[in-house]
C-alpha positions, 0 to 999 in steps of 0.5 A: 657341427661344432669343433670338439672342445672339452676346455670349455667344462668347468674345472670346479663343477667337472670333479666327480663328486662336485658334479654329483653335488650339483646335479643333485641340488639343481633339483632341490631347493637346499639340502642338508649336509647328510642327505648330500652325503647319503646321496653321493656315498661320500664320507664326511670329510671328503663331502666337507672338502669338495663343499668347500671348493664349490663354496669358495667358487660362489656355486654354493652357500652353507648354512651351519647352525646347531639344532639341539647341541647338534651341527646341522649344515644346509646347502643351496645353490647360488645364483652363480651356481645355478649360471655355472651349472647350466653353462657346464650343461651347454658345453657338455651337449655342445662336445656330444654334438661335435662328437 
């Protein structure tokens, strides 16, 4: 059994809604910005704001266009993300396994 050591999650993916944003794109290829949002019940601006911080952290591109004089944003998940996201999962099941 390993010692219990919870430093080992990562900061900008633990926050609620970042987790969820994630979670949800690791199973996707992209995803527009509303169906982010009515996926985690999030409201614009908090969405926009946490889409931010995983973007600066290189976990997520967006891609922001306008489709009949309409904002339209997609997401994905970068390479980085997708390296971060899975040693995020590997530290989680390491602190239940020393749990």
């Amino acid at each position: 059994m390993g010692a219990f050591d919870p430093q080992g999650l990562d900061d900008v993916i633990h926050g609620k809604l970042r987790l969820a944003v994630m979670s949800y794109l690791s199973a996707v290829e992209d995803a527009s910005f509303t169906e982010l949002r009515e996926r985690t019940a999030a409201s614009d601006g908090n969405l926009s704001v946490q889409l931010r911080k995983l973007e600066e952290a290189g976990y997520v591109d967006q891609d922001k266009q306008f489709v009949d004089r309409r904002p339209h944003t997609r997401v994905r998940m970068t390479d980085a993300g997708r390296r971060a996201w899975i040693a995020y999962l590997d530290a989680l099941r390491a602190m239940i396994e020393a749990g």
